[in-house]
N, C-alpha and C positions, 0 to 999 in steps of 0.2 A: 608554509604549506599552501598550496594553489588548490583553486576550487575544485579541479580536475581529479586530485591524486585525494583531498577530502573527500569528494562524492563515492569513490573507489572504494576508498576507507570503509566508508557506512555502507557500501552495498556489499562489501566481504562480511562488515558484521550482521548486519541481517540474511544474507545467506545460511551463513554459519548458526545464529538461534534458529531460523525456519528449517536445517537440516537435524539440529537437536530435538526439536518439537516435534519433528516427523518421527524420529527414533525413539521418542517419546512415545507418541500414541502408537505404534508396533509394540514395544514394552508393554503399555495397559492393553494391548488387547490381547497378550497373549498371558497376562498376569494370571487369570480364573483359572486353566489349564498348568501355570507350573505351581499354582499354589495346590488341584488338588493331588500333581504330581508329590507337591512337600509333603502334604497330610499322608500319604498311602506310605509313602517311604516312611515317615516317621511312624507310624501307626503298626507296619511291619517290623520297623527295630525296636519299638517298645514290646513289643510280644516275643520277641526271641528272647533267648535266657542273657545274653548281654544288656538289654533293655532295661529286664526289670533289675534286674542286678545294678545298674545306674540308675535307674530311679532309687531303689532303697538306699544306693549310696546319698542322694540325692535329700531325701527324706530325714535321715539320721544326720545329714549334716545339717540342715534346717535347724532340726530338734536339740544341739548340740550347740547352734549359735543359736537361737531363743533360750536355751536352758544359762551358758553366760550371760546373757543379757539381765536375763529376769534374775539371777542372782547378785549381780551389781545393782540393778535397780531396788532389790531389797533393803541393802544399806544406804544407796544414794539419795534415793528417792528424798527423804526428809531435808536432805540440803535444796534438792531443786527446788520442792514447795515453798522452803524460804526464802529461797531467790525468786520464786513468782508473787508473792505475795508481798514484797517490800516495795513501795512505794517510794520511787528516787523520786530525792529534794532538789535535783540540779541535773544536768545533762554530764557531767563529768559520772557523778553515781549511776545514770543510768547504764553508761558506757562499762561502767564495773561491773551491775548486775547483769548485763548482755554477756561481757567474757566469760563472767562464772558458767552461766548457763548453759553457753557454749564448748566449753572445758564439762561439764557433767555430761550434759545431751551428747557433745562429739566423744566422748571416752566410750559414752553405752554401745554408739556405734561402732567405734575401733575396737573394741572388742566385739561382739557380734561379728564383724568381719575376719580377726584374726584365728577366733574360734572356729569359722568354714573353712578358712585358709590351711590352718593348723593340723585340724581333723583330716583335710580332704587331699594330704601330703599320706598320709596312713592306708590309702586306698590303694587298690590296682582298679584302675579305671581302663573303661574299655580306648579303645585309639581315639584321641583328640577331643575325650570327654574331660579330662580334666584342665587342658586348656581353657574351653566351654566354662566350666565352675569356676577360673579363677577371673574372668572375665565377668560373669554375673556378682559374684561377689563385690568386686570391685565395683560394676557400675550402681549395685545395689548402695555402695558405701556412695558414690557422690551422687546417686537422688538421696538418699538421706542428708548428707553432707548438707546439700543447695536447700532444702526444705528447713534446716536447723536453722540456717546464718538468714535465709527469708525472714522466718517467724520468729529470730529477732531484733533483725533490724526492723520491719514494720510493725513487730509487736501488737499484731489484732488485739483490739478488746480494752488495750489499757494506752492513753495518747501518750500520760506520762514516759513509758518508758522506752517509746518509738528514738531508735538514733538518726531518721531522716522523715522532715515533716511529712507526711500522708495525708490523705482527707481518709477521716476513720470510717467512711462508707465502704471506702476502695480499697481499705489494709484489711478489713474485715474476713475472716475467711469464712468458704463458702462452699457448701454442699456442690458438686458435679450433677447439674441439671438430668 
């Protein structure tokens, strides 16, 4: 490649980011404007009778996946606490008490989500609301998901049972300033 057709190169690509950057800042400035455009739209479909009618859909399904949840955790519950409270002898055991954990923790989840999923096939949902719900669901299950397999692999609070070395200052979890 000759210096000529390189120099070309790098002045298409900075072109190209300083034309993205531009379209950029037109974006943020017109951001304040279509957000309070969202708020008024959304604020007038939540007051018409399809609104609240999705919201109570909305509501009931919540109440309906907390209400599984919290009855599996009624039973489970006494196996997680034994799994947190044993103290592996070797990194093979801790790697055992980590999958348990993860099999109790990720089940209360998988239920909790098939419970919204389940319930929320029972509804007439207004147009592309139910789309909407199975998409929260789901991404509600991998923040839960990613949070489960974190907090055990770093395992705040006990070194023993961390499956990748940490400094326990940094594995520690931590209040949101």
């Amino acid at each position: 490649m000759s210096d000529q057709s390189m120099a070309g190169w790098w002045m298409g690509v900075l072109a190209g980011a300083k034309a993205r950057i531009e379209a950029l800042a037109v974006d943020l400035a017109q951001a304040p404007h279509e957000t309070m455009q969202i708020v008024e739209s959304t604020r007038a479909s939540l007051m018409s009778g399809t609104g609240v009618r999705g919201f109570t859909y909305l509501m009931i399904l919540l109440f309906v996946g907390i209400a599984v949840e919290w009855l599996y955790w009624t039973y489970a519950y006494s196996s997680l606490r034994a799994v947190q409270s044993a103290l592996p002898e070797s990194p093979l055991l801790a790697l055992r008490l980590g999958l348990w954990r993860l099999v109790l923790q990720g089940s209360g989840a998988l239920l909790f989500t098939a419970a919204i999923l389940g319930v929320s096939a029972a509804f007439a949902w207004p147009q592309g609301m139910h789309a909407f719900v199975i998409q929260m669901a789901l991404l509600i299950l991998a923040l839960r998901a990613s949070w489960i397999v974190l907090s055990i692999v770093l395992s705040p609070g006990c070194a023993e049972r961390q499956l990748v070395p940490a400094d326990p200052a940094r594995a520690r979890l931590r209040s949101p300033a």
